[in-house]
C-alpha positions in Angstrom: 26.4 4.1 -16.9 24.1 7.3 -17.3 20.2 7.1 -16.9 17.2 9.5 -18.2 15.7 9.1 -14.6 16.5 7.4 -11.4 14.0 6.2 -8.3 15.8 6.0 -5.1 15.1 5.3 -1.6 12.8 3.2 -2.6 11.1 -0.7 -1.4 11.6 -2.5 -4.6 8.8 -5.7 -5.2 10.6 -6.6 -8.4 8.0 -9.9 -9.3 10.7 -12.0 -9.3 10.7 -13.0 -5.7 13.2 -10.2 -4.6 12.3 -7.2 -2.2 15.2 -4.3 -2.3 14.6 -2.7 0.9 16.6 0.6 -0.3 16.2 0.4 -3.5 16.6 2.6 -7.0 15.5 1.7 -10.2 17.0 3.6 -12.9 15.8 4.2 -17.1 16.5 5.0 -20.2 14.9 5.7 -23.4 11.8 3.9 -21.5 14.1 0.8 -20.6 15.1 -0.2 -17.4 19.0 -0.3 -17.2 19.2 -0.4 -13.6 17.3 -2.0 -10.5 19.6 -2.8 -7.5 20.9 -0.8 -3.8 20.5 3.1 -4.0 23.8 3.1 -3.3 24.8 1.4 -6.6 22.5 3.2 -8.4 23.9 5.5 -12.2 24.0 9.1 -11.8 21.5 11.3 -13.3 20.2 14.9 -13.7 16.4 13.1 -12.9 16.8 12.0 -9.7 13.8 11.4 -8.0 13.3 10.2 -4.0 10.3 7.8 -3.2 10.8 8.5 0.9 10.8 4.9 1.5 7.7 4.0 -1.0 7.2 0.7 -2.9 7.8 0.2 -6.4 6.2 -2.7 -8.5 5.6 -3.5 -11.6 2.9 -1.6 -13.6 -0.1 -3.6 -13.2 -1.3 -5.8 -16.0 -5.2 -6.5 -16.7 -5.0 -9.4 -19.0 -9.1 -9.7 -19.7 -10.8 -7.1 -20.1 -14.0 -6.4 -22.4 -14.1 -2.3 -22.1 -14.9 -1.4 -25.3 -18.5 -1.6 -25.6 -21.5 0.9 -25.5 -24.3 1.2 -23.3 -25.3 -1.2 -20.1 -26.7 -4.2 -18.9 -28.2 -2.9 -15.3 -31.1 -4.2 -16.6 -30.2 -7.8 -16.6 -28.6 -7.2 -13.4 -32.1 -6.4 -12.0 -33.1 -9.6 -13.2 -30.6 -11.8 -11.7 -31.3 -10.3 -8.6 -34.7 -11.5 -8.7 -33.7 -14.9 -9.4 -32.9 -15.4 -13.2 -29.4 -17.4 -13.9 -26.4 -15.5 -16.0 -27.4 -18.7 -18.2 -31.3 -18.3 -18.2 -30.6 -14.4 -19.2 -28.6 -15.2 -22.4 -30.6 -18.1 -23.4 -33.8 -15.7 -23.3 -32.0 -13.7 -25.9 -30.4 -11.5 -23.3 -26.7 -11.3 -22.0 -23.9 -10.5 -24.9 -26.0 -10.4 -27.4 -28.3 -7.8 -25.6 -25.4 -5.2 -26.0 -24.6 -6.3 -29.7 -26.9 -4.0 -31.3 -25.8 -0.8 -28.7 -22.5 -1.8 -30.0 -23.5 -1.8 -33.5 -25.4 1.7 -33.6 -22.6 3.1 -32.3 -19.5 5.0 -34.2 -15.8 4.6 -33.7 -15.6 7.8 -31.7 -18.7 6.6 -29.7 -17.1 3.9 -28.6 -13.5 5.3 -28.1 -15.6 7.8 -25.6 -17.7 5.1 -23.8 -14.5 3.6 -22.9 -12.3 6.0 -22.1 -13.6 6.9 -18.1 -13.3 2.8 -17.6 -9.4 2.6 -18.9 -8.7 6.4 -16.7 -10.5 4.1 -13.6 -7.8 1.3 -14.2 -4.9 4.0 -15.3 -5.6 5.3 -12.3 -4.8 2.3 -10.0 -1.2 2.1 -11.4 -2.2 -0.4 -14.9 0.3 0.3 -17.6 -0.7 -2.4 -19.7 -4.2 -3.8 -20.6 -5.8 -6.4 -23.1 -8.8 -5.4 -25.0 -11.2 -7.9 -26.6 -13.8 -7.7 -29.0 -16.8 -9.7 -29.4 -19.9 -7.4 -29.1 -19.8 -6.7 -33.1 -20.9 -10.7 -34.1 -19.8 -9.4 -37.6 -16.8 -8.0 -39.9 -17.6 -4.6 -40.0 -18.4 -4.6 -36.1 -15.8 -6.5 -34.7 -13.2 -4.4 -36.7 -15.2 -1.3 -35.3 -13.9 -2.5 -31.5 -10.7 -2.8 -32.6 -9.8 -0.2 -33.9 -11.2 1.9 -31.0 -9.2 -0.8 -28.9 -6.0 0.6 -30.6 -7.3 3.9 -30.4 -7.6 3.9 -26.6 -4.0 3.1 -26.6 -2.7 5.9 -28.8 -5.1 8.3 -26.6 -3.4 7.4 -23.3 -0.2 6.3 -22.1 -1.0 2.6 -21.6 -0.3 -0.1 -23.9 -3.1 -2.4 -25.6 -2.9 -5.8 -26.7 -5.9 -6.6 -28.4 -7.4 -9.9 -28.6 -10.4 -10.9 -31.6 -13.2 -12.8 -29.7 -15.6 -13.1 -32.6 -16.5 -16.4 -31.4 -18.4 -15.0 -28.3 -22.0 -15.5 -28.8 -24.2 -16.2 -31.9 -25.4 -13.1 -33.7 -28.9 -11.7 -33.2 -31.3 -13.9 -35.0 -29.2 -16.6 -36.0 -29.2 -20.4 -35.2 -26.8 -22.2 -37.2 -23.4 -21.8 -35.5 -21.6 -23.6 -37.8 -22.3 -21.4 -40.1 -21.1 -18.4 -37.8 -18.1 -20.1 -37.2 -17.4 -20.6 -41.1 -18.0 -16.4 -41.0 -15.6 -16.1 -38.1 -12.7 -18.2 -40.2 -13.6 -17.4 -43.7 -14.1 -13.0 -42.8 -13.3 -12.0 -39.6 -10.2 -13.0 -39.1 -9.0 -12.4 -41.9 -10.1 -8.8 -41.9 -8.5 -8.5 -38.6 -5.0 -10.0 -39.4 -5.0 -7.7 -43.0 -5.5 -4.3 -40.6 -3.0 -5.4 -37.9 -5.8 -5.4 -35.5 -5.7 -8.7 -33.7 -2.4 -9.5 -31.2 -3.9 -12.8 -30.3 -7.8 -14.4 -31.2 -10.2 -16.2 -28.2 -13.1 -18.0 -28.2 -16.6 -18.7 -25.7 -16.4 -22.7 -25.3 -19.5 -23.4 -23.3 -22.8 -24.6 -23.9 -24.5 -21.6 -24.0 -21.6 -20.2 -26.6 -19.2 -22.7 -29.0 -18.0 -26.7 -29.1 -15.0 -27.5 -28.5 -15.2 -29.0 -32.6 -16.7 -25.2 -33.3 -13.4 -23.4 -31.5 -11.0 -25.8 -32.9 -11.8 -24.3 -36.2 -11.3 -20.5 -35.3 -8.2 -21.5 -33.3 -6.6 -23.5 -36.5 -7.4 -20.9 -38.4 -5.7 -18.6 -35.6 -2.5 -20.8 -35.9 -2.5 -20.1 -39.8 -2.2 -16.4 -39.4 0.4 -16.8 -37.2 -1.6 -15.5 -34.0 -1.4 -16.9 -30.6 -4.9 -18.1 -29.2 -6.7 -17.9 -25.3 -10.1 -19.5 -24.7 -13.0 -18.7 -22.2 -13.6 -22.1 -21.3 -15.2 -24.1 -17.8 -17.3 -21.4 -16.8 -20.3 -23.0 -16.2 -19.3 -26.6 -17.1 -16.8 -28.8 -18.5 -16.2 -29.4 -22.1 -12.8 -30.1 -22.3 -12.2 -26.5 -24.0 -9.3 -25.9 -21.6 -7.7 -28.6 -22.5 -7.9 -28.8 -25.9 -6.8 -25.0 -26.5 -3.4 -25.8 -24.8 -2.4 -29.5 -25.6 -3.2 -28.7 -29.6 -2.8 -25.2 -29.5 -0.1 -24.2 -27.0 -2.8 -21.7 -25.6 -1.7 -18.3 -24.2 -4.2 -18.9 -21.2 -7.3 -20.3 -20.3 -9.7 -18.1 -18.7 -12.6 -18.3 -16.2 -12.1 -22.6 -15.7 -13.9 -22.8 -12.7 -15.0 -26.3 -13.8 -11.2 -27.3 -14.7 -10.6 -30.7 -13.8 -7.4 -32.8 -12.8 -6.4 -33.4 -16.6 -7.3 -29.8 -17.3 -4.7 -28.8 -14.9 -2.1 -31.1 -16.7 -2.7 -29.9 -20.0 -2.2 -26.4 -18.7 0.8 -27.5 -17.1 2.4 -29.4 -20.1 1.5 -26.5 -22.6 2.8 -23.5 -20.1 -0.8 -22.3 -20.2 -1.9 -19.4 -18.0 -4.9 -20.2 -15.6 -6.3 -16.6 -15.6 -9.2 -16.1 -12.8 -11.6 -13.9 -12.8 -12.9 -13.4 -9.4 -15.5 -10.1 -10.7 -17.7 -12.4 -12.6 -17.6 -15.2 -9.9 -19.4 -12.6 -8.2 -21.7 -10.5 -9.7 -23.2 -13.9 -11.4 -23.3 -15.4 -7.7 -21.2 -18.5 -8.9 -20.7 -21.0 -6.4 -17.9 -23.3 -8.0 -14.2 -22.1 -7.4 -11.4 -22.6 -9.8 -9.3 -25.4 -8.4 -6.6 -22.9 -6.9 -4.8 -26.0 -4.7 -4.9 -27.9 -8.3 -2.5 -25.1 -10.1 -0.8 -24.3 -7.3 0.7 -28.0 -7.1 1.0 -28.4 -11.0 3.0 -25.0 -11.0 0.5 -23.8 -13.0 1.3 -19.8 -13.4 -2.6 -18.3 -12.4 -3.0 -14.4 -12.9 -5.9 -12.5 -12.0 -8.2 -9.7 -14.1 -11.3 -7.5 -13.9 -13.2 -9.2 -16.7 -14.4 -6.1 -17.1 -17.8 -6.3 -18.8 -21.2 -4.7 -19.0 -22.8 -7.7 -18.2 -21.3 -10.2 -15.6 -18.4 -8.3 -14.2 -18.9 -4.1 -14.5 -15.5 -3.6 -12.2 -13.1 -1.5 -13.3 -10.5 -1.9 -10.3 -8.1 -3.9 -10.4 -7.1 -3.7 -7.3 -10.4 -5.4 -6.2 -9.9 -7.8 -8.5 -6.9 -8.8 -6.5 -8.7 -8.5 -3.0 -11.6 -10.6 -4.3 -9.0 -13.3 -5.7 -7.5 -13.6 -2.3 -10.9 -13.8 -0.2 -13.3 -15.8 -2.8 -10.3 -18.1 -4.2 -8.0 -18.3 -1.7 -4.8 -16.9 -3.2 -2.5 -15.3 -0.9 -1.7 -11.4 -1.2 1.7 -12.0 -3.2 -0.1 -14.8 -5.7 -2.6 -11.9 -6.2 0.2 -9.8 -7.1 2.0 -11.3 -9.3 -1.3 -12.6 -10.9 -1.2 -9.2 -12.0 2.0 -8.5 -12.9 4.3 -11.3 -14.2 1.7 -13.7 -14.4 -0.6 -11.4 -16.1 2.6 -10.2 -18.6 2.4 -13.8 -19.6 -1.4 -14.4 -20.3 -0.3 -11.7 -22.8 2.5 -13.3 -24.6 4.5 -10.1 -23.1 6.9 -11.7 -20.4 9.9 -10.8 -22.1 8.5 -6.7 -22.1 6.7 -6.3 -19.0 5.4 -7.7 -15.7 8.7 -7.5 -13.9 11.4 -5.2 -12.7 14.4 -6.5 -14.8 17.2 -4.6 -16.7 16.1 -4.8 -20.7 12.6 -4.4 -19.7 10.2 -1.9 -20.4 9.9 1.1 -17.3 6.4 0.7 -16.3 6.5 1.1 -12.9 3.2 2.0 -9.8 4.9 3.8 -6.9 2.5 3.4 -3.9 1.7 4.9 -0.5 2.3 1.5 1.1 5.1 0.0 2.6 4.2 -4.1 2.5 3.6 -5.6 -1.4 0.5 -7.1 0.9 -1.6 -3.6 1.7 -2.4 -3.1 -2.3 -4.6 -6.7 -2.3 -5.7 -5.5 1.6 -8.0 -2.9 1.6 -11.3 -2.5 -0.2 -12.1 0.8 -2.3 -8.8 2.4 -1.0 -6.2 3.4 -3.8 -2.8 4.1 -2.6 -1.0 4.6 -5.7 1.3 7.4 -5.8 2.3 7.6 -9.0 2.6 6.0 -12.7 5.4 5.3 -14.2 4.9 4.6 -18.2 8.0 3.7 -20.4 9.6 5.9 -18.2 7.6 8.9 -18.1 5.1 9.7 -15.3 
């Protein structure tokens, strides 16, 4: 066997449950062909020693909301001085406060906005990210995001799966959401399935957003087009969103569900759905309700953890405090946290079988770190040990 590249001497956390103390993890053509003993390991004329460091996966933010324009400090203010995430958007705030920034700006405008927030999460070892829309409320808009989405991806050496979320909010100065949702069906998606735009579609299921009646629609039309669905659902309460996304729809994931009840659980359980939490907005809204971690945990539920990143309930672009804050606010332990962001994470994405763990056939994304223990990269707080990147086999 011959490889482009070889790591040796290495700690190996492959995300399957195995740790290769000396370790070497061998590619080619971007594939890994190899993971094992140094010893063992093919020759090649790109040998490169690690001096005892720890290999993983390349991270994996499964929700994420970077493409936007503009800010929401503002709003943030106003929490602080007692105003509820809730109260905000129903006083015509929240997402729709950042639709028309979003709107006024170009294609390049956006690609730039967001470029500094995917370097910050390049730059703590994420090889793969998910990209939603939702701050366009229309065709031309929402098409905007994601083609700057895609853009991002062709701009740096990460790959993008991008997700339609037209279903986020109601459009500024509307009130029949019916009717939105009849738009979303009957133009958006459609637009974004004719451009290749859209790897999967998700919907806001909450009071303040869409019915669980209101997301069936966009998520049978989803199914139509072929396209895998995830759901925002049991934020702030329980509508059954959760449940109904994965026992009709087979649901990638369900997202947020702090509100998730017993037969939520099942339903996530039965379908394979992925519980994704998302610690960042559980605290920058000053949330009190915890997703029910011990719940998943003894339904087998896979849970993964992302950034949310957002200008308006969760600014962070780190995930490795995502992982921290999913380990001290929900309880998960260091590993869980890991491979929340790594197979877990792969899966949320519909991408199990390309990424998220070390396995030969698999795409070479690996982070190389300055750590020794898988534990130290969930441990400390605004510390970033990574070492170096390792996309499709190329640093």
């Amino acid at each position: 066997m011959t490889a482009d590249t070889v790591w040796t001497e290495a700690r190996i956390w492959t995300g399957t449950g195995a740790l290769i103390e000396r370790g070497a993890i061998a590619s080619e053509s971007g594939r890994i062909v190899y993971v094992g003993e140094a010893a063992s390991a093919p020759e090649s004329g790109n040998k490169v020693d690690c001096g005892g460091r720890l290999i993983t996966p390349g991270l994996i933010d499964c929700h994420t909301h970077i493409v936007h324009a503009g800010n929401r400090a503002n709003e943030w203010r106003m929490r602080l001085e007692g105003a509820s995430y809730e109260e905000v958007a129903r006083a015509g705030g929240g997402i729709v406060s950042t639709v028309k920034n979003v709107r006024d700006a170009s294609e390049d405008d956006l690609v730039r906005q967001s470029l500094p927030r995917l370097d910050a999460l390049i730059g703590e070892g994420v090889t793969t990210i998910e990209i939603k829309s939702g701050y366009g409320l229309d065709t031309e808009t929402e098409l905007k995001m994601l083609r700057a989405a895609r853009r991002l991806g062709r701009e740096r050496s990460v790959s993008v799966a991008t997700t339609h979320l037209g279903a986020h909010a109601m459009p500024p100065g509307a009130t029949d959401k019916d009717a939105y949702i009849t738009d979303v069906v009957e133009h958006q998606l459609p637009a974004a399935f004719a451009e290749g735009l859209a790897d999967a579609v998700d919907a806001f299921t909450e009071g303040i957003a869409f019915s669980v009646e209101q997301t069936r629609r966009v998520f049978a039309k989803a199914k139509s087009l072929g396209l895998p669905v995830k759901i925002h659902a049991e934020q702030l309460s329980n509508l059954g969103g959760a449940t109904m996304a994965a026992a009709e729809f087979g649901a990638l994931s369900a997202d947020h569900i702090e509100y998730l009840d017993e037969a939520g659980v099942a339903a996530l359980k039965d379908a394979g759905t992925v519980a994704v939490l998302l610690p960042g907005a559980f605290y920058f809204i000053k949330e009190t309700r915890k997703p029910p971690v011990d719940l998943l945990r003894r339904a087998s539920v896979p849970i993964a953890v992302a950034t949310d990143c957002n200008p308006g309930s969760s600014p962070m672009t780190s995930i490795l405090l995502a992982m921290n804050m999913a380990c001290t606010f929900f309880g998960l332990t260091p590993e869980e946290a890991l491979t929340g962001v790594t197979r877990h994470a792969a899966r949320a994405l519909g991408l199990g079988d390309q990424c998220g763990t070390l396995e030969i056939g698999k795409l070479c994304d690996l982070a190389i770190w300055n750590a020794a223990e898988p534990a130290e990269l969930a441990y400390r707080i605004g510390f970033n040990p990574l070492h170096s990147r390792i996309w499709r086999g190329n640093a």
